[in-house]
Every structure is written in C-alpha cells, then in structure tokens.
LOTOR-649713 format. One record per atom (N, C-alpha, C, CB): residue in one letter; x, y, z; atom name; residue number from 0. Coordinates in steps of 0.001 Angstrom, whole numbers, plus 500000, padded with zeros to 6 digits. Glycine has a CB too. Example, Ala and Ser with C-alpha at 12.3 -4.5 7.8 and 13.67 -1.06 7.14 Angstrom:
residues 2
+-----+--------+--------+--------+------+-----+
: res :     px :     py :     pz : atom :   n :
+-----+--------+--------+--------+------+-----+
:   A : 513190 : 494310 : 507800 :    N :   0 :
:   A : 512300 : 495500 : 507800 :   CA :   0 :
:   A : 513200 : 496700 : 507800 :    C :   0 :
:   A : 511308 : 495527 : 509046 :   CB :   0 :
:   S : 512850 : 497750 : 507080 :    N :   1 :
:   S : 513670 : 498940 : 507140 :   CA :   1 :
:   S : 512900 : 500030 : 507870 :    C :   1 :
:   S : 514084 : 499402 : 505725 :   CB :   1 :
+-----+--------+--------+--------+------+-----+
***
This chain:
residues 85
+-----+--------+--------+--------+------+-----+
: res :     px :     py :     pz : atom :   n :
+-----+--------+--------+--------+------+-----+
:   X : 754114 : 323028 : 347938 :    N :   0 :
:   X : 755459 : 322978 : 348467 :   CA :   0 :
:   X : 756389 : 323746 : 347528 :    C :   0 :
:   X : 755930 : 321511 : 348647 :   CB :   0 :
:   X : 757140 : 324491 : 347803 :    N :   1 :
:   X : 758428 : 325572 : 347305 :   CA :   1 :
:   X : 759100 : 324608 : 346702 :    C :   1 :
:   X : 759454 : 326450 : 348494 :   CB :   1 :
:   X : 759836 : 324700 : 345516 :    N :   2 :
:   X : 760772 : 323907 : 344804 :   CA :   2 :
:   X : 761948 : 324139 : 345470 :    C :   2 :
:   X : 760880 : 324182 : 343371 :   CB :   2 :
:   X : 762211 : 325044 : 345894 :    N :   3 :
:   X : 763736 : 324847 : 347019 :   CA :   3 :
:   X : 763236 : 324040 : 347707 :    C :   3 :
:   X : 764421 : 326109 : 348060 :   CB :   3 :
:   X : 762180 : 324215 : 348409 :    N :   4 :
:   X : 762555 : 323482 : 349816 :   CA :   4 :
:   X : 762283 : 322068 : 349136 :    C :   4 :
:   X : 761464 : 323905 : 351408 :   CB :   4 :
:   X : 761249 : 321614 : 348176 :    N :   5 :
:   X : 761571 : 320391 : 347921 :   CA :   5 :
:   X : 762857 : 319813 : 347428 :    C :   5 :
:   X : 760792 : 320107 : 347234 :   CB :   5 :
:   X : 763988 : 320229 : 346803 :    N :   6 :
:   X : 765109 : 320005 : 346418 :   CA :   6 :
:   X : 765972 : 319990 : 347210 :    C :   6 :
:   X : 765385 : 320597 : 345667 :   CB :   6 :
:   X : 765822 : 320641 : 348496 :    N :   7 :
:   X : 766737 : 320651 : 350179 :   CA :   7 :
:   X : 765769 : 319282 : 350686 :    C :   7 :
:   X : 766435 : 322616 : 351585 :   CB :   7 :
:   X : 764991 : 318780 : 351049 :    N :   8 :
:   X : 764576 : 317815 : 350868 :   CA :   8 :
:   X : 765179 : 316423 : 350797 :    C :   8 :
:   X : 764122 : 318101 : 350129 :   CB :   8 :
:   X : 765210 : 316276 : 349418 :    N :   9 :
:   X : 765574 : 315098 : 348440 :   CA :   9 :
:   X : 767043 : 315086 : 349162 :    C :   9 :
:   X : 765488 : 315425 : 346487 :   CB :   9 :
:   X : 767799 : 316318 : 348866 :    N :  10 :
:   X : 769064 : 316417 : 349146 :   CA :  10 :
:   X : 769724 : 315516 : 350355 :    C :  10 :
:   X : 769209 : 317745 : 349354 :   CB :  10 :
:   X : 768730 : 316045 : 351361 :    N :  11 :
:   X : 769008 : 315865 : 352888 :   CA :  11 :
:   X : 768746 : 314385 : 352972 :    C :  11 :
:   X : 768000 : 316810 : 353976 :   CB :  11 :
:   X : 767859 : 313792 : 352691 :    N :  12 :
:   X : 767242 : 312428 : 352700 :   CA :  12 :
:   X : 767862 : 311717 : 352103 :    C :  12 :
:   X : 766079 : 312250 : 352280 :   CB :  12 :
:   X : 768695 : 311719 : 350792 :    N :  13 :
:   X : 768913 : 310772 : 349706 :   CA :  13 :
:   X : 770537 : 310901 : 349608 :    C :  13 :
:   X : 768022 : 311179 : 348230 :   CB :  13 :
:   X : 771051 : 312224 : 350401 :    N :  14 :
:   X : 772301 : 312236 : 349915 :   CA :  14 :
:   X : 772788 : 312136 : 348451 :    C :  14 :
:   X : 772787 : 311369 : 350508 :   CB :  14 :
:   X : 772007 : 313115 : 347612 :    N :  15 :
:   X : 772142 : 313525 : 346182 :   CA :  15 :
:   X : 772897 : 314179 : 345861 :    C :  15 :
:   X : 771342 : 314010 : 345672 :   CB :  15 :
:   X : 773739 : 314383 : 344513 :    N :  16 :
:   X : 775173 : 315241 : 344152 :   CA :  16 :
:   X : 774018 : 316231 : 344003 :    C :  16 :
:   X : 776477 : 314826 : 342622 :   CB :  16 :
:   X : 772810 : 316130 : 342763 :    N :  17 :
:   X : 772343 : 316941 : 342358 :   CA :  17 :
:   X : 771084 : 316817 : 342098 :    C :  17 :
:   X : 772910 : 317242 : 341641 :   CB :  17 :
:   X : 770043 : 317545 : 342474 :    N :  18 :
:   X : 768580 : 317224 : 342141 :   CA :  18 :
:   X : 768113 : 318956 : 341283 :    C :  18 :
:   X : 767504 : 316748 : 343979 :   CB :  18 :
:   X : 766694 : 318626 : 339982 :    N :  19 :
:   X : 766574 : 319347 : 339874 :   CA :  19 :
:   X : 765049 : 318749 : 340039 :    C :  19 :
:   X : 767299 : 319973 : 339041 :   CB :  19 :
:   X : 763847 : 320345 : 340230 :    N :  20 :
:   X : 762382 : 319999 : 340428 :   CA :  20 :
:   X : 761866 : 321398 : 339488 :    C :  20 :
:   X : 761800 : 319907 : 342347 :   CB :  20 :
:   X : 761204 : 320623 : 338894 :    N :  21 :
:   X : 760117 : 321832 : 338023 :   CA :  21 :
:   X : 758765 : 321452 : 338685 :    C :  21 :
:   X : 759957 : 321618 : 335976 :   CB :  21 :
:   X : 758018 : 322401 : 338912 :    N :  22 :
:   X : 756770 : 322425 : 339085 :   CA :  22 :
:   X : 755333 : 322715 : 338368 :    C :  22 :
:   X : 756877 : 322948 : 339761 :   CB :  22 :
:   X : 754132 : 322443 : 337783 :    N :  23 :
:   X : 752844 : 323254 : 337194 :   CA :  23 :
:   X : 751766 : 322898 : 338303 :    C :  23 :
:   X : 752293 : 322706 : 335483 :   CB :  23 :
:   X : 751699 : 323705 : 338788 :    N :  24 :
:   X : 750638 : 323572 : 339676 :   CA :  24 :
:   X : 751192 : 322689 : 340928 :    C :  24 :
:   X : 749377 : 322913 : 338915 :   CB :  24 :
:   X : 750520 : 321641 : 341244 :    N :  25 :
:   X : 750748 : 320414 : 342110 :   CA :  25 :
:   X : 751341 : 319303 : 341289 :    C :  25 :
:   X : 749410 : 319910 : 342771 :   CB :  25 :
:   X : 751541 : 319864 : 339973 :    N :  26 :
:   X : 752598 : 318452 : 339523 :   CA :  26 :
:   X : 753652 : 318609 : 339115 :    C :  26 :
:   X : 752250 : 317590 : 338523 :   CB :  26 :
:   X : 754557 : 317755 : 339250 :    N :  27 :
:   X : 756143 : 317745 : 339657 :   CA :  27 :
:   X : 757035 : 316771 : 338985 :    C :  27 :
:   X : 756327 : 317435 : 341146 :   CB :  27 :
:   X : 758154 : 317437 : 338544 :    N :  28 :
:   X : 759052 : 316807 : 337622 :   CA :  28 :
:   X : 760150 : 316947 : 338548 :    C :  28 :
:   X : 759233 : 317447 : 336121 :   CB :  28 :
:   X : 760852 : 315600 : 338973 :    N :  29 :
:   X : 762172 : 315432 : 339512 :   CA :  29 :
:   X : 763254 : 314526 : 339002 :    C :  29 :
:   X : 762002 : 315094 : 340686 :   CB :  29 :
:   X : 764207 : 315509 : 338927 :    N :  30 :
:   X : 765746 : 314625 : 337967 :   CA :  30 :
:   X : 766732 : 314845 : 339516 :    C :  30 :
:   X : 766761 : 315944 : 335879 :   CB :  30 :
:   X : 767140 : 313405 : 339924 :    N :  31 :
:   X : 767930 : 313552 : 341011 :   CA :  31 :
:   X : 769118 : 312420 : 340636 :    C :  31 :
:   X : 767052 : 313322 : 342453 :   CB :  31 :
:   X : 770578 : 313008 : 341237 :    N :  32 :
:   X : 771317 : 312444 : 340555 :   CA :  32 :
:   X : 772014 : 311498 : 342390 :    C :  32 :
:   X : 772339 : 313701 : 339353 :   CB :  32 :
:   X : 772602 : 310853 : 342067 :    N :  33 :
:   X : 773083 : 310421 : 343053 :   CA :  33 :
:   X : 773754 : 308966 : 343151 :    C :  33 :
:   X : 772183 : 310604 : 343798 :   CB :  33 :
:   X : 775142 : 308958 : 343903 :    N :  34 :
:   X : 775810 : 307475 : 343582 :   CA :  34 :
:   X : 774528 : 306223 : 344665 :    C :  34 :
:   X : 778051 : 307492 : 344410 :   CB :  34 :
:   X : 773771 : 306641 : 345213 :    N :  35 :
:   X : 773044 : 305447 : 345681 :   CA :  35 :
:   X : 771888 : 304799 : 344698 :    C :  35 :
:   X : 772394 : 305850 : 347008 :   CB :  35 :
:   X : 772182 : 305407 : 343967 :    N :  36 :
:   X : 771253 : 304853 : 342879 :   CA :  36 :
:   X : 772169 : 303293 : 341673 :    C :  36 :
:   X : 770829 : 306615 : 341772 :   CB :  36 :
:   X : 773375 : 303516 : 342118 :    N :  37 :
:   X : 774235 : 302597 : 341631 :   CA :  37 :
:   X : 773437 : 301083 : 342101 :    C :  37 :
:   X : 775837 : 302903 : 342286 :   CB :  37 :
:   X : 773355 : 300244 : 341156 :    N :  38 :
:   X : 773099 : 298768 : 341582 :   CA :  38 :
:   X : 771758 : 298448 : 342099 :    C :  38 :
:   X : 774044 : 298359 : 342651 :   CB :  38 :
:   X : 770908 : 299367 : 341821 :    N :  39 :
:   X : 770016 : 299257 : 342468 :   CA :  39 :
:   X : 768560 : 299781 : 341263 :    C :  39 :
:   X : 770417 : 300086 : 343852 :   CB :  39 :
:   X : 767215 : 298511 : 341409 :    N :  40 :
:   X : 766456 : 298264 : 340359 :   CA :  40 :
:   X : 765735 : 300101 : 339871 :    C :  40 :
:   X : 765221 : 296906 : 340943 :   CB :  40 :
:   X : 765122 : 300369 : 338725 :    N :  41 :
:   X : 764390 : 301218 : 338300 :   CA :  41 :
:   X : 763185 : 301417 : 339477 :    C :  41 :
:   X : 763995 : 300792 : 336911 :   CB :  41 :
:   X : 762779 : 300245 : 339841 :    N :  42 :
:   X : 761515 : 300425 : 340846 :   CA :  42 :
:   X : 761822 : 300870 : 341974 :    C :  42 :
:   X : 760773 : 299276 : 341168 :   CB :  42 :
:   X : 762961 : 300361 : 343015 :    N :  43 :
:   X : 763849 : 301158 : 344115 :   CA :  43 :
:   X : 764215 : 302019 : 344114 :    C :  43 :
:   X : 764707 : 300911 : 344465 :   CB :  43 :
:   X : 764692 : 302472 : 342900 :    N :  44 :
:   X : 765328 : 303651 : 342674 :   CA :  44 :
:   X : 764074 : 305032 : 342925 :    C :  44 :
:   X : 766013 : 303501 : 341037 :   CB :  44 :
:   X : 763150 : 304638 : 342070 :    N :  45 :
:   X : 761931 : 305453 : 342130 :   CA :  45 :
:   X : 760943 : 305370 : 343444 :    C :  45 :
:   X : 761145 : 305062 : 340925 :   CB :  45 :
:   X : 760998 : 304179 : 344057 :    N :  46 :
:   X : 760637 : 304059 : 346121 :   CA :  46 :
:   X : 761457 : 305492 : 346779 :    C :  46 :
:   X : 761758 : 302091 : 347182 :   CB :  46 :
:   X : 762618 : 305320 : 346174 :    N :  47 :
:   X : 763945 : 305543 : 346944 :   CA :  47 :
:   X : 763330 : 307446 : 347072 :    C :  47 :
:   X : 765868 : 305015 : 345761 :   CB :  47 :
:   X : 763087 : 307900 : 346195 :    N :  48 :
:   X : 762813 : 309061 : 345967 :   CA :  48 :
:   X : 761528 : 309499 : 346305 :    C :  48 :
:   X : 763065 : 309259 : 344856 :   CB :  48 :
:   X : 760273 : 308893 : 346119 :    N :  49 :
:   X : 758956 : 308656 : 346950 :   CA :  49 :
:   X : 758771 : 308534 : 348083 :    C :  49 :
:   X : 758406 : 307808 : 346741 :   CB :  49 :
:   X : 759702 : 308172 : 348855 :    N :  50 :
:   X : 759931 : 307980 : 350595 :   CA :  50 :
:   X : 760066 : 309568 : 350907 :    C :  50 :
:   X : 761633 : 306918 : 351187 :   CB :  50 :
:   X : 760865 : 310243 : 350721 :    N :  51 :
:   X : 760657 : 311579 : 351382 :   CA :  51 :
:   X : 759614 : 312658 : 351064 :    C :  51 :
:   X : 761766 : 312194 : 351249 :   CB :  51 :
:   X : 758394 : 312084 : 349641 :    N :  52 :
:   X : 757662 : 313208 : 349170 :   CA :  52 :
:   X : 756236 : 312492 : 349637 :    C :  52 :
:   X : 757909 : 313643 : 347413 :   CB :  52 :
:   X : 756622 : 311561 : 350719 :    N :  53 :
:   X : 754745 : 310986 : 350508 :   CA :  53 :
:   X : 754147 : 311661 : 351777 :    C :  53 :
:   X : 754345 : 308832 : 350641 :   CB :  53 :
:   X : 754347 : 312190 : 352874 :    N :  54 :
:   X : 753998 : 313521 : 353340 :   CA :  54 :
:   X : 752572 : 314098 : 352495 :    C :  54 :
:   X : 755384 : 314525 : 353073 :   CB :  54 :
:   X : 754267 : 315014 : 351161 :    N :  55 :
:   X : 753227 : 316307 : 350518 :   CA :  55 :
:   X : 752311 : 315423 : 349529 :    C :  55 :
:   X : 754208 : 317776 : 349463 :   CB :  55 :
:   X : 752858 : 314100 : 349092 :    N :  56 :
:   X : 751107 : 313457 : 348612 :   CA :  56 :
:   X : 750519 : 312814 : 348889 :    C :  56 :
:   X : 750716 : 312992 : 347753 :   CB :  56 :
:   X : 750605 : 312596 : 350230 :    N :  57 :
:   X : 749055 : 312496 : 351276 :   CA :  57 :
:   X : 748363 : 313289 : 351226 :    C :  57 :
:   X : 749028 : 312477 : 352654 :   CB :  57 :
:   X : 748961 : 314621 : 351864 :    N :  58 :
:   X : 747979 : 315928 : 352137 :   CA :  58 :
:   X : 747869 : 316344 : 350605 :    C :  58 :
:   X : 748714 : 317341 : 353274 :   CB :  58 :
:   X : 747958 : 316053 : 349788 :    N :  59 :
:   X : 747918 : 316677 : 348332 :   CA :  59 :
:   X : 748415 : 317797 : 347750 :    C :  59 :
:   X : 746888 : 316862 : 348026 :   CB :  59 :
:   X : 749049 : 318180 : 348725 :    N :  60 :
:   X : 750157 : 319280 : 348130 :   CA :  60 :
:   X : 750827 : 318610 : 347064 :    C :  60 :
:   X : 751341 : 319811 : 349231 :   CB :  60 :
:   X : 751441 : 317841 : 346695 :    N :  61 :
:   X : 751552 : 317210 : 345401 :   CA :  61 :
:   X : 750672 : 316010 : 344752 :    C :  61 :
:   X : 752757 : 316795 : 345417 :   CB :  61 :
:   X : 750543 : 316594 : 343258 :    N :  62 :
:   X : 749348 : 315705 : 342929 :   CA :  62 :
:   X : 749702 : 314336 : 342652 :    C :  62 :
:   X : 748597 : 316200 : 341755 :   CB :  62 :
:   X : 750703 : 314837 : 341614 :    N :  63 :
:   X : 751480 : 314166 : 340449 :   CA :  63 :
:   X : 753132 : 314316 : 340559 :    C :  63 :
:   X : 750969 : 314875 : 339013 :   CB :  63 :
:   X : 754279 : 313424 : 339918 :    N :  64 :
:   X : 755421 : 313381 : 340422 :   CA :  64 :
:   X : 755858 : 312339 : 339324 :    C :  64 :
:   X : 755501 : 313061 : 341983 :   CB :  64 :
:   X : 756358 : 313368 : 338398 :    N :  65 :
:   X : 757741 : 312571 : 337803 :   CA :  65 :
:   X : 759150 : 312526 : 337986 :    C :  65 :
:   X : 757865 : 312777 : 336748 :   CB :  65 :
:   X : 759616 : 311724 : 338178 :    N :  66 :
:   X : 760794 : 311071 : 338285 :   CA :  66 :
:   X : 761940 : 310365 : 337406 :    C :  66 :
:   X : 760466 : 310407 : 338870 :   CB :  66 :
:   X : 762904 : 310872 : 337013 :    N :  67 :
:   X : 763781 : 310090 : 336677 :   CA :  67 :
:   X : 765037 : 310394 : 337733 :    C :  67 :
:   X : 764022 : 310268 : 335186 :   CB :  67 :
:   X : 766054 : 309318 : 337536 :    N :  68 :
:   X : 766849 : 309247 : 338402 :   CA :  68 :
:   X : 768395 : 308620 : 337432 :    C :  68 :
:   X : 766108 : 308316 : 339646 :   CB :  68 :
:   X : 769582 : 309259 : 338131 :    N :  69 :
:   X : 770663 : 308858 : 337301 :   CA :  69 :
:   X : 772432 : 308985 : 338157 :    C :  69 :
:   X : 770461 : 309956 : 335872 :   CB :  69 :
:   X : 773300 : 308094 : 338204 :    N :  70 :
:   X : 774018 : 307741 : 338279 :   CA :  70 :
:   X : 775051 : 309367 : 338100 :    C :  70 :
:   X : 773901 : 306541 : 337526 :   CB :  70 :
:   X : 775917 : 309281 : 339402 :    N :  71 :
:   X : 776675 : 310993 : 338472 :   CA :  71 :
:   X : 777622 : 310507 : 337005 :    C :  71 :
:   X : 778322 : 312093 : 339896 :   CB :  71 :
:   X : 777493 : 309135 : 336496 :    N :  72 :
:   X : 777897 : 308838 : 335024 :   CA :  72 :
:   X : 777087 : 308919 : 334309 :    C :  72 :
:   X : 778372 : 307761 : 334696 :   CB :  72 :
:   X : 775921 : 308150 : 334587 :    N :  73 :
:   X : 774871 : 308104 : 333765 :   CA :  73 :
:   X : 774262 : 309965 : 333614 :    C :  73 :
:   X : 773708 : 306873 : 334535 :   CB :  73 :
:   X : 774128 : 310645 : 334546 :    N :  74 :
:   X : 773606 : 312198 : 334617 :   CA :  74 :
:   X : 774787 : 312564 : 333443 :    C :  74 :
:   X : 773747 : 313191 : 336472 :   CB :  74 :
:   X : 775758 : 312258 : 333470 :    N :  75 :
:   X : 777189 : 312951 : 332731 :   CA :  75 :
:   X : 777090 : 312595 : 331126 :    C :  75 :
:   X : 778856 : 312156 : 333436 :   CB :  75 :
:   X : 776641 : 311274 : 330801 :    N :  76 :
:   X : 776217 : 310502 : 329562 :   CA :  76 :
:   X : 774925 : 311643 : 328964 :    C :  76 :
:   X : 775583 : 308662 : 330044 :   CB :  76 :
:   X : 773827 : 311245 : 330162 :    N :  77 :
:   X : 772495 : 312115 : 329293 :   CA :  77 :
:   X : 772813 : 313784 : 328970 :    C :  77 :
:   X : 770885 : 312119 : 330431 :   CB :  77 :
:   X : 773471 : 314489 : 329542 :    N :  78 :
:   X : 773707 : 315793 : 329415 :   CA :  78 :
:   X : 774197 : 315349 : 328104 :    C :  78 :
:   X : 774605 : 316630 : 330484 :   CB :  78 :
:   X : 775538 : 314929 : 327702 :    N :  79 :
:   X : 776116 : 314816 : 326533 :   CA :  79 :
:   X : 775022 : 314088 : 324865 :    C :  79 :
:   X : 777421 : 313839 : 327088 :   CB :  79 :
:   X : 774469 : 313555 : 325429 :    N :  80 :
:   X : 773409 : 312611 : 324782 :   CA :  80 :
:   X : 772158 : 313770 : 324500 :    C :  80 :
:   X : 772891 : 311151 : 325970 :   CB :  80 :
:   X : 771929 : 314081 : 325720 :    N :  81 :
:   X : 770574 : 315280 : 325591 :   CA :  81 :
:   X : 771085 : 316466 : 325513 :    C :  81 :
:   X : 769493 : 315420 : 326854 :   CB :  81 :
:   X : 771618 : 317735 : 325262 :    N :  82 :
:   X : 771809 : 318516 : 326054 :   CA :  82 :
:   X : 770521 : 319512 : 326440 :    C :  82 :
:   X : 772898 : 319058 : 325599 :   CB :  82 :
:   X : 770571 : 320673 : 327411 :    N :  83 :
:   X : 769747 : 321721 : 327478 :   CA :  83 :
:   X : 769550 : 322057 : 326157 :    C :  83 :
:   X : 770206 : 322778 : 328271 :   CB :  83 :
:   X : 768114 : 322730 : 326273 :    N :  84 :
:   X : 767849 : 323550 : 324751 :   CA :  84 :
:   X : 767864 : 324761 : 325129 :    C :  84 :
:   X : 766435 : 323317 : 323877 :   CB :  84 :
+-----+--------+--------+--------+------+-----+
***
C-alpha cells in the first residue's frame, strides 16, 4: 500500500489534524494526531487506528504496524520535548 494513500486513509476514517506513515518493506510506522483521541484509553486509541488498516493486514500487504497516537497538545508537547533531527 502507497504511504499517501495510507495517510488519506487514516485521514478520512479518523478525522485526523495530522498523520504521518513511514514505511520498510510491509512494515509500518504511524504517528496520527487527532482531538478524538482525547479521553480515551492507550488500547482504543490504538483499535481506533487498526480499524481502517485491517483490510491491508489481512491480505498482508502490511506485515507489521507501529503506532503511536497524540492529542494536537500532546503532538505540540512531543515536537518541543523531541524535536526532528
């Protein structure tokens, strides 16, 4: 699966400010930001985002799939906390 189209995706489904997806091969790193993630557990949060990719890992187009997920405060905190290298 194309990292655009997986990131139009997430977008469309989750109503996200901002998602980003790196790919190696069939495994997949996703940082998606979004206010529905407010109030709601680490484990839901990570359902929440698994609901629109279990499709491509049925058929195995994706193998593997990491996930983190963050609040547009919390996304605003880790930038400042982490930044890009």
């Amino acid at each position: 699966m194309d990292i655009k189209q997986l990131e139009q995706l997430l977008l469309e489904q989750l109503a996200l400010t901002e998602v980003y997806v790196k790919a190696e091969g069939a495994n997949y790193n996703v940082i998606a930001v979004g206010d529905c993630f407010a109030d709601i557990s680490r484990v839901k949060q990570q359902q929440m985002v698994y609901g629109p990719l279990m499709d491509a890992i049925a058929d195995g187009t994706i193998h593997a799939v990491s996930i983190k997920t963050f609040t547009p405060t919390q996304w605003r905190r880790e930038k400042l906390l982490n930044p890009p290298a």
